[in-house]
C-alpha positions as CSV (number, residue, x, y, z in Angstrom):
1,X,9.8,-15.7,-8.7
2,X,11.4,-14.2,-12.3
3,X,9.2,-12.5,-14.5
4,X,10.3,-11.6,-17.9
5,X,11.0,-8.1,-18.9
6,X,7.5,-6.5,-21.1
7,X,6.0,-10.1,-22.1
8,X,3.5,-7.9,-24.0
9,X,5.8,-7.5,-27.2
10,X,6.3,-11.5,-27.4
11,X,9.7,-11.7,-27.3
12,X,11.3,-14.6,-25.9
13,X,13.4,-13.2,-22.8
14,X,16.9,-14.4,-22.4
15,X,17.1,-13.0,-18.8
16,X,14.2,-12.6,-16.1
17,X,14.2,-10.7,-13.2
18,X,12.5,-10.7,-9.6
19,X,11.3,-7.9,-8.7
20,X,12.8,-5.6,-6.2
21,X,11.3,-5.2,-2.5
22,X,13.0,-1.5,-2.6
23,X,14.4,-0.3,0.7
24,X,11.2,-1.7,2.5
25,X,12.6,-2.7,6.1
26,X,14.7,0.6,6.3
27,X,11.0,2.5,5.4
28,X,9.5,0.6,7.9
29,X,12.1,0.9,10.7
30,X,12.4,4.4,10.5
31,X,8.9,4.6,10.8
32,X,9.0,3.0,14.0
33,X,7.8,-0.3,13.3
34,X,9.5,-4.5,12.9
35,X,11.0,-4.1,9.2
36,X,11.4,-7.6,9.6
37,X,7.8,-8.8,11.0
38,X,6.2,-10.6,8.3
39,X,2.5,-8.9,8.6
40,X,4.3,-5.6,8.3
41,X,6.5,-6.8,5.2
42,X,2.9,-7.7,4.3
43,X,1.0,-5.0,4.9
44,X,3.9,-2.4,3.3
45,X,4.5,-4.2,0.1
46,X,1.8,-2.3,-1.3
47,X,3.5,0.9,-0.4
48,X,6.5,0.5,-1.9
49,X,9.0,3.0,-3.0
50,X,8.5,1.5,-6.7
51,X,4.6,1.7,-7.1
52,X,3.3,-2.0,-7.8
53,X,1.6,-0.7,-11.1
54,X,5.0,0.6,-12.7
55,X,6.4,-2.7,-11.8
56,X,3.3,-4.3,-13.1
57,X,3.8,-2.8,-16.5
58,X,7.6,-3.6,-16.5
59,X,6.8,-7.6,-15.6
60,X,2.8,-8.4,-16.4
61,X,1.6,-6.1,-18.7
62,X,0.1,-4.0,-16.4
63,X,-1.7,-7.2,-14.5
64,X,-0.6,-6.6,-10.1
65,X,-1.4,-9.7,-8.8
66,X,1.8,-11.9,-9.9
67,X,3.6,-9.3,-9.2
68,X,2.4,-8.6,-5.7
69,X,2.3,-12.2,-5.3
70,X,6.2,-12.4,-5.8
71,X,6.7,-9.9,-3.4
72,X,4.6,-11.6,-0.9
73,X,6.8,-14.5,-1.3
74,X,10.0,-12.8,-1.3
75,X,8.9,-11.4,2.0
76,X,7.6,-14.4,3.6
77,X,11.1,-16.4,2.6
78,X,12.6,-13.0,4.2
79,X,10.8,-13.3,7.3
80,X,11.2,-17.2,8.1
81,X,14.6,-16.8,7.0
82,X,15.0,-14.3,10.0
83,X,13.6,-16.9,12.1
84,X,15.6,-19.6,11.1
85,X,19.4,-17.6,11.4
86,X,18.3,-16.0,14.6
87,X,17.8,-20.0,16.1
88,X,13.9,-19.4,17.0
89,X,11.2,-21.8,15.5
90,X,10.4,-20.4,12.1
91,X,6.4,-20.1,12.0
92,X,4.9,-22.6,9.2
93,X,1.9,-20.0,9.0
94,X,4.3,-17.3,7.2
95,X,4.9,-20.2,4.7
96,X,1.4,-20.8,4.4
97,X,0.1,-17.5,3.6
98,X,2.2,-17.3,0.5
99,X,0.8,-21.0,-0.7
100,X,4.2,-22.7,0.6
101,X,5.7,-24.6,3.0
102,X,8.7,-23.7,5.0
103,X,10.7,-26.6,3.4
104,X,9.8,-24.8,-0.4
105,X,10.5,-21.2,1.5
106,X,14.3,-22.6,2.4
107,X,14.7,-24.5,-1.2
108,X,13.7,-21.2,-2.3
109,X,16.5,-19.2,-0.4
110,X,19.3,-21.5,-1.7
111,X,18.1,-20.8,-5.1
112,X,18.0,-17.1,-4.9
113,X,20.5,-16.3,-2.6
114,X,23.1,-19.3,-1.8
115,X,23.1,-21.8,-5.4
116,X,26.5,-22.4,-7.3
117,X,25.9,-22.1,-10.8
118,X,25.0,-25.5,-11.7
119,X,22.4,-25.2,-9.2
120,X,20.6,-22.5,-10.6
């Protein structure tokens, strides 16, 4: 989920950062639509407020996909974690589109958003 800051000079980061998913549910509320839905976290990822090529540059050298990818994933965990807190059956295909499962999606939550130190 981290990427490191401009791999392209070589440097060895000391601190990697996910990307951020910008204001995306707010966009898509106020446009009328499920900001939480997972095919329209999806579909708006490439829309973002932060254009996918500037973050490209920042995290990949320029290369989309793994940075797109991340996204995707963070989006996914967002919308089966929305599931899971609001007590409905979280959908394993969310999971699945992303190349996980929903036990990796939740191990991914308590990483990012819930891990003591030691954890991390």
């Amino acid at each position: 989920m981290a990427l490191p800051l401009h791999p392209e000079y070589r440097t060895m980061p000391m601190v990697w950062y996910v990307p951020p998913l910008s204001p995306i549910v707010d966009a898509l509320s106020k446009g009328g639509h499920d900001g939480e839905d997972a095919g329209n976290l999806f579909g708006a990822i490439d829309t973002l407020r932060i254009p996918l090529s500037y973050l490209a540059e920042l995290f990949t050298a320029g290369d989309v996909e793994p940075v797109a990818a991340t996204l995707r994933r963070l989006g996914a965990m967002r919308a089966h974690m929305r599931h899971h807190n609001l007590g409905e059956e979280p959908d394993p295909a969310i999971a699945a589109s992303v190349g996980m499962d929903p036990t990796a999606v939740e191990a991914m939550y308590r990483l990012l958003a819930l891990a003591k130190y030691d954890e991390r």
